[in-house]
N, C-alpha and C positions, 0 to 999 in steps of 0.2 A: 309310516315314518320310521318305523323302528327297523324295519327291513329295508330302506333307504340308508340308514347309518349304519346298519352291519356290513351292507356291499360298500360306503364307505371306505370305515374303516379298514375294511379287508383290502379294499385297493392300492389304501396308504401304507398298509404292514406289504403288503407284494411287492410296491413301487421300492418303498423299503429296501426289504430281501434282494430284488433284481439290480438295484443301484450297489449296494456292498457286492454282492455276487462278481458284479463286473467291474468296479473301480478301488474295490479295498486293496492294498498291495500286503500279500504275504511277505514273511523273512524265507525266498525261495527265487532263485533267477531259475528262465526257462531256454533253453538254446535247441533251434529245430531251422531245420531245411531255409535257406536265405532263396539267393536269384546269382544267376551267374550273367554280370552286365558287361558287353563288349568293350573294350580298352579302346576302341576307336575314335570314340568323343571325348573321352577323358584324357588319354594323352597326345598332345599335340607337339611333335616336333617342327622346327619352323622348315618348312620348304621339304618335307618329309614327303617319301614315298608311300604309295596306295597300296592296299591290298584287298584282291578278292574276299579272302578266309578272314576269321578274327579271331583274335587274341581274347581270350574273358577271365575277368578276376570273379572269383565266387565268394559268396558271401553266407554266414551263419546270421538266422536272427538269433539278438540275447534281447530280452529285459524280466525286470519285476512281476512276479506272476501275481494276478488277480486268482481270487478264488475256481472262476470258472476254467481261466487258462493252466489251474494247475490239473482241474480234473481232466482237461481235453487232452494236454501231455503225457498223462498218464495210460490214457488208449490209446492215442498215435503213435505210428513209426519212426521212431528219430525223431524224437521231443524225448531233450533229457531234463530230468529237475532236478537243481543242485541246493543245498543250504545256501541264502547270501553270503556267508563269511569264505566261503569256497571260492566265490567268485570276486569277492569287495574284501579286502582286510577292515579290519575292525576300525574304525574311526575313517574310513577314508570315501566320501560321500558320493553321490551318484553323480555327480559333476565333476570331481577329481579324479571319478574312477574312467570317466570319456574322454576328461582332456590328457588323462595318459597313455590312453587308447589313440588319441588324435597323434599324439607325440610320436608312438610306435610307428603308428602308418607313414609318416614324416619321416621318420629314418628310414625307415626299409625303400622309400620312396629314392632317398638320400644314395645309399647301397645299389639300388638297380639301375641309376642312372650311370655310376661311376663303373658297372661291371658292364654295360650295352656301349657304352661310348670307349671301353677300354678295347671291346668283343670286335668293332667294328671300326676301330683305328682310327677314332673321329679326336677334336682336339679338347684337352681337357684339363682343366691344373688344379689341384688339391691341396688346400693350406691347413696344417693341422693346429687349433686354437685352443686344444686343453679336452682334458677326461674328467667327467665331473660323476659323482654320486647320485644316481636315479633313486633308489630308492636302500635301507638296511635292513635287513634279514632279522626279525626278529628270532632273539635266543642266540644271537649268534655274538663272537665277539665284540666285533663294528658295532652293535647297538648302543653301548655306552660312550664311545668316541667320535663316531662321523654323525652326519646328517643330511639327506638330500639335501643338494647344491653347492657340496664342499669339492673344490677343486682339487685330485691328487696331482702333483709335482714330480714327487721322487718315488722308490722303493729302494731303501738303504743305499739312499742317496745314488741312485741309476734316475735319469730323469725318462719320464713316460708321457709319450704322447699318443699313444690309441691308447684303449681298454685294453687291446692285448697284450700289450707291454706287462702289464701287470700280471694277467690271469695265467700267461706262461711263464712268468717269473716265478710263481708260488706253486706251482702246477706241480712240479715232483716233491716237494716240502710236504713233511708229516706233521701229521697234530703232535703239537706243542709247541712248534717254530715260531720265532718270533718275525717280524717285520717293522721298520721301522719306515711311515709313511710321512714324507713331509706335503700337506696339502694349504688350502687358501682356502679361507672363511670371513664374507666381507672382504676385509682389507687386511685381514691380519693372517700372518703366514707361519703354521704349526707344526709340532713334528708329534703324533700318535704312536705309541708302542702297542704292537696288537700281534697275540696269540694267535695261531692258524687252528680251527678248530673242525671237525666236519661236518657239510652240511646235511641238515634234518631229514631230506629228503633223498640225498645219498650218501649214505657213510663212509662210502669209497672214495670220496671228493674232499679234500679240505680246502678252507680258503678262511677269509676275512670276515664275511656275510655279506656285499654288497650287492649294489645290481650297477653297471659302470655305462657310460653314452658315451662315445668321443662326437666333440662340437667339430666339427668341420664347414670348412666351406670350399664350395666345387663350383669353379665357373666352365661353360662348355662350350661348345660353338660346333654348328647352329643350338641354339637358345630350345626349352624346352619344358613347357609347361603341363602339371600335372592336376587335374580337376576331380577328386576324389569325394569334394564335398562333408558328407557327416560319415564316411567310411574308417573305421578306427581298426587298430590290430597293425601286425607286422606281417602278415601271410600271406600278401598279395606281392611280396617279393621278387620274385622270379617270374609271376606274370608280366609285372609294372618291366623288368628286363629285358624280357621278350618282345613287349611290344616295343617296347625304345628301340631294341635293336633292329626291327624287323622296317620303323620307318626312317629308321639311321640308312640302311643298305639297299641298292637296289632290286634286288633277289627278293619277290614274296618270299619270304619261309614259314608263309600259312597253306601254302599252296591248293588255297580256297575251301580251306578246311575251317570248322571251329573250335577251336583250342583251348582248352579251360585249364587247370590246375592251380595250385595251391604249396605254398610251401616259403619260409623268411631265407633270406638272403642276404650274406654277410659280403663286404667290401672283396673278398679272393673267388666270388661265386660262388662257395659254396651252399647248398640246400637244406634247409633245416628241418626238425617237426616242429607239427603245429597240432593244433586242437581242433576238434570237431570233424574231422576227414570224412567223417560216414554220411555227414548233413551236407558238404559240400558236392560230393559223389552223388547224392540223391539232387543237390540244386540244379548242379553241371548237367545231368543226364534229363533233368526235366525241362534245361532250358535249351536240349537239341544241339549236347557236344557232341561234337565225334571224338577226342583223344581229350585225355586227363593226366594230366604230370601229377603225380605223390611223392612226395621225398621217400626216399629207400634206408633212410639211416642204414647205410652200408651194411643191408641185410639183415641188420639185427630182428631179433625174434618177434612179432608185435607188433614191426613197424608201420608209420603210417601207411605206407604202401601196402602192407599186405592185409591190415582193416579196410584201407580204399577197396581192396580186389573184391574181398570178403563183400564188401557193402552193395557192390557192380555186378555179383555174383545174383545173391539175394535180389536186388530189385528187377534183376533181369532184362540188363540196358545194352543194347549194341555199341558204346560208347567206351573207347580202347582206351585202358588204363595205363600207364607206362613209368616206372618207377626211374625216378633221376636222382642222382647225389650232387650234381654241379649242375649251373646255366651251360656249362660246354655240353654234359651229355643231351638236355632238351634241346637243344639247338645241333647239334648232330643226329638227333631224331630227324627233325625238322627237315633237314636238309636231305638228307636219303629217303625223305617220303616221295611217291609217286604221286602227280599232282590228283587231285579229286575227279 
């Protein structure tokens, strides 16, 4: 009996151990190699053109590491682990921090539609509805006066309707500059006086502290649906563009190839960084890309392009890496490629 109760209990301390082991969640997010899924199901233009080759947006897995997931990242290749606060500001919960992740993908989604339908001379009209406050910088001036959701109006009374309005208006201004923002909160319509200060994370940079959205709305013709599902982030950009344009046009410009890459994309085309390149390089190249787009941040030193190469190098992938700064130069790739 007594050795019936010890294997017992011993089963119930194990059951124990293995249940925390795999479901307790560390303060540690974990980000490692996603899936690069064809754009062909996901966007649908209406009466849109077929292609052999396909377009793919690649994806990083993130979440909450379990005990065991922390030690398994720590021996694998591309599994990084970060502190949660790295990843989540302080107060801001696992739900808020998706549905601003949903947001992101939304705009960038927003962005690639208007640069493939502008790329490809299809019909399209753009109504601009106001710049509103995403989110304020902490430390920074903005902390004490704005608030996500506050609508700016003016900058020393210039009225603004992108974000950019604003962010090349204070762009050559040095710390200590004032600005004077007349914005809308609720119903009630303010004027802020706020110092330009630099920010924390380049000191070369002064501004406000803010993060800015311009609300748009873009109607198109033919119509064109985009089915992204739980995919969050802004770095499927330039994919999401590519594919629009490719079943905008009669010309495959996959030319029965698989096409991966990576990188956010602003309303002018142009290619931004992003985060995790080396996990998306190892997804792309696992899920049997032949060519991968990296943003080239205009050669600067580090860039994601030249961790992509680095990362293509290392794993030792036949899958051609090609650094772009615009959707004009991937899609001039594209089009001087010899078919497959």
């Amino acid at each position: 009996m007594k050795a019936n109760k010890r294997v017992l209990i011993t089963g119930i301390i194990t059951a124990v151990i293995i249940a925390f082991l795999a479901a307790y969640r560390l303060p540690f997010y974990i980000y490692k190699p996603g899936s690069a899924d064809a754009l062909d199901p996901i966007v649908e233009v209406v009466d849109g053109y077929d292609s052999e080759g396909d377009m793919h947006l690649v994806t990083v897995r993130g979440g909450q590491a379990t005990p065991i997931q922390w030690l398994m990242a720590k021996i694998r290749p591309y599994n990084q682990v970060y502190p949660i606060e790295q990843i989540r500001p302080e107060g801001v919960s696992e739900e808020e921090y998706y549905h601003a992740q949903l947001q992101m993908m939304e705009s960038s989604q927003e962005a690639a539609k208007v640069v493939a339908y502008q790329a490809a001379d299809r019909d399209i009209e753009i109504n601009f509805e106001g710049v509103f406050v995403m989110s304020v910088i902490q430390g920074m001036p903005a902390e004490e006066k704005l608030q996500s959701g506050d609508q700016i109006l003016e900058v020393d009374g210039k009225k603004i309707e992108e974000s950019s309005d604003l962010i090349n208006y204070v762009t050559d201004m040095k710390k200590g500059s004032n600005v004077t923002l007349t914005i809308k909160r609720d119903e009630e319509t303010l004027q802020k006086d706020i110092e330009l200060a630099p920010f924390p994370d380049n000191p070369d940079k002064v501004g406000v502290g803010i993060s800015l959205v311009t609300d748009r709305s873009v109607k198109v013709d033919p119509e064109v649906k985009v089915k992204s599902g739980e995919i969050g982030g802004p770095s499927a950009g330039l994919m999401f563009s590519l594919e629009i344009y490719d079943q905008l046009t009669e010309n495959d410009v996959t030319k029965g190839f698989q096409i991966a890459g990576t990188g956010e994309i602003n309303y002018e085309g142009q290619v931004g960084r992003i985060g995790g390149i080396d996990k998306k390089v190892v997804a792309a190249s696992n899920d049997g890309a032949d060519i991968f787009f990296a943003p080239n941040e205009d050669g600067r030193e580090n860039s994601n392009y030249q961790v992509a190469k680095r990362t293509a190098e290392d794993i030792e992938t036949e899958m051609k890496v090609v650094p772009v700064d615009t959707f004009q130069e991937a899609l001039t790739y594209l089009k001087d490629l010899e078919p497959a």
